[in-house]
C-alpha positions in Angstrom: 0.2 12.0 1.9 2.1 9.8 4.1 1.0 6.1 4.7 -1.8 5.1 4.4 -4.1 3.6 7.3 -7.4 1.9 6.5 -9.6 4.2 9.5 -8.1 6.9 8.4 -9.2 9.6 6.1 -6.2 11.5 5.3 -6.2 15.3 4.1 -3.6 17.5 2.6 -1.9 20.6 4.7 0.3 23.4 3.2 2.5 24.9 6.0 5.2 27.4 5.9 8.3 27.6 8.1 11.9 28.6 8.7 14.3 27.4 6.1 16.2 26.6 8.9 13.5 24.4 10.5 13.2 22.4 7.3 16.6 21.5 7.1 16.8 20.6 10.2 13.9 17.9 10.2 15.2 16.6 6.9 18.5 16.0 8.5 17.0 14.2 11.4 14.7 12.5 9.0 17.7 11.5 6.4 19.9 10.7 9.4 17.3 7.5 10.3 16.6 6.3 7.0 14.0 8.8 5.3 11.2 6.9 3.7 7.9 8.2 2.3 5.7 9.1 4.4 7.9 10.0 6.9 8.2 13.9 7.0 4.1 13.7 7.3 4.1 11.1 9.8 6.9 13.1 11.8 4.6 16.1 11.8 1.3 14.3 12.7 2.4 12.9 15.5 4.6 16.4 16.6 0.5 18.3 16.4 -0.6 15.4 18.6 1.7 15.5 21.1 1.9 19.3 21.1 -2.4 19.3 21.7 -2.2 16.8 24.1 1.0 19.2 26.0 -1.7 21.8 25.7 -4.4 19.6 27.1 -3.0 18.8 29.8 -1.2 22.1 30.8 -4.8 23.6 30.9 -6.2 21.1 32.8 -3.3 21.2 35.3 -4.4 25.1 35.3 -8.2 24.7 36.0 -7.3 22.6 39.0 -4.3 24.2 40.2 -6.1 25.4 43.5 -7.8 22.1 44.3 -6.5 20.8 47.8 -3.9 17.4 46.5 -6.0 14.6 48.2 -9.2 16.5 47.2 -7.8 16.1 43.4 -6.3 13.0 44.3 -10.3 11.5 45.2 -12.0 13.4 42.4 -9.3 11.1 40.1 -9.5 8.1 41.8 -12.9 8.0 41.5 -12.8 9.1 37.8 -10.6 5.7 37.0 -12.7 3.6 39.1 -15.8 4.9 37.0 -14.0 4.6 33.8 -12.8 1.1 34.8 -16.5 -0.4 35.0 -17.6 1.1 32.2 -15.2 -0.7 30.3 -15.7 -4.1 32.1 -19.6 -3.5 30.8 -18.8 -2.9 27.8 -18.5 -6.6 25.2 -15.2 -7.0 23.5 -14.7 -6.9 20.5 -12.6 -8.4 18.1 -10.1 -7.1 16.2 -9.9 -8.4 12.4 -7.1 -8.5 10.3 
């Protein structure tokens, strides 16, 4: 299903939706140049972004009634921690 991507174990999914849905993504899809892969790669990356959306939205509600500077210094120091973690960390090299 879809390309594939060497660190990637890919699985199969069965949905069901609208007829009308379908056409429509086909359409987009065929309207770019539809190549294999692509209505599965289209749909991965719409579940990503739609769990990240949610991600976010809840985090945004477990801190809705922090003070803004309080939230502000609780983040700052977040990316300053995350920051020197990865300067400890060795890099590594990507091979192709």
């Amino acid at each position: 299903m879809g390309t594939t991507r060497p660190d990637t174990q890919l699985t199969r999914l069965t949905i069901t939706w609208s007829k009308d849905t379908d056409l429509a993504l086909r359409s987009h899809l065929g309207a770019r140049g539809l190549k294999k892969g692509a209505l599965s790669k289209f749909v991965e990356d719409a579940v990503k972004w739609r769990l990240l959306d949610q991600s976010i939205n809840e985090v945004r509600s477990a801190f809705a009634d922090m003070p803004a500077d309080e939230l502000e210094n609780l983040i700052d120091k977040a990316v300053a921690s995350a920051r020197r973690e990865k300067r400890r960390l060795p890099k590594r090299r990507i091979r192709k």
